[in-house]
Steps between C-alpha positions, in 0.01 A plus 500: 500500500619310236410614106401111438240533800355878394443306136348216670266723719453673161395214370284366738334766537399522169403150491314536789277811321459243184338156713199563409637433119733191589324202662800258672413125415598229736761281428455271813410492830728369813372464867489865576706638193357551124688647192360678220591623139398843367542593138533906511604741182889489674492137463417206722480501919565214730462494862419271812278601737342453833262666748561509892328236720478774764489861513504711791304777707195398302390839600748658259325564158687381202485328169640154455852416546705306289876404479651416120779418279523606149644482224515730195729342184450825294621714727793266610325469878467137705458438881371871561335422845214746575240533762205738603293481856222626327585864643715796397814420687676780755848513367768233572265321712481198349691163629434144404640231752551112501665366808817710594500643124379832384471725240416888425275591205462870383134598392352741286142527609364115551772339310830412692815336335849349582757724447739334240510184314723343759249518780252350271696222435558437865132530576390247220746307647350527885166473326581161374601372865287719725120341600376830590581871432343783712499864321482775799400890337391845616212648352534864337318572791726283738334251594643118523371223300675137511411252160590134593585301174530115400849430284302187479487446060760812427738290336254343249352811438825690491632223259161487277514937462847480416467204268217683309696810434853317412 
């Protein structure tokens, strides 16, 4: 694992402890996609975001999913793509697909991330194209779930976050 991603899971995870304290705002909303500002102590936080349209076995219990991009001008970070099933994740068992193209995120509990800023950029740039993503995972506990998401709105959103923090 990289040093850049054990700071970013740093990081997050520390931000993550401090939500209750920083309250995103909404910057704009687009079909199925929204972006937000947050102003934290480390400086400003912009990311798009969007929730699945379907999740799957609904008799899995989790908390909600989401799929982002961020960006993070103080800390010299943009296009960190990040996702959570709204489970703790079984190691290196998390894959989003779009058509014929996939990827492999490593997770740290319920967070998962691309490995390097290379596959980022070639996943913002299947984002842009794709109509739909599906995110397959293993629970800690092995079981599968499947989140279906819309790329319906990404690029506005993606465009608006990364605007906002530029």
């Amino acid at each position: 694992m990289s040093l850049k991603k054990i700071l970013i899971i740093s990081i997050l995870t520390v931000f993550s402890l401090n939500a209750s304290a920083v309250t995103p705002r909404s910057t704009g909303k687009y079909k199925n996609w929204e972006s937000f500002v947050a102003e934290t102590d480390k400086g400003k936080i912009c990311f798009a975001q969007t929730l699945p349209t379907k999740r799957a076995p609904a008799a899995v219990k989790r908390n909600e999913s989401k799929l982002f991009v961020t960006f993070r001008p103080s800390e010299n970070i943009k296009d960190e793509v990040s996702l959570t099933s709204g489970h703790d994740y079984k190691t290196s068992s998390v894959t989003a697909s779009s058509g014929k193209r996939r990827y492999s995120f490593f997770s740290q509990k319920e967070f998962a991330w691309l490995l390097d800023d290379q596959e980022e950029k070639k996943f913002i740039k299947l984002m842009k194209r794709a109509t739909d993503l599906i995110v397959k995972a293993r629970t800690a506990n092995g079981a599968e779930t499947t989140d279906h998401y819309s790329m319906m709105g990404f690029t506005k959103a993606y465009n608006t976050a990364k605007k906002t923090c530029s």
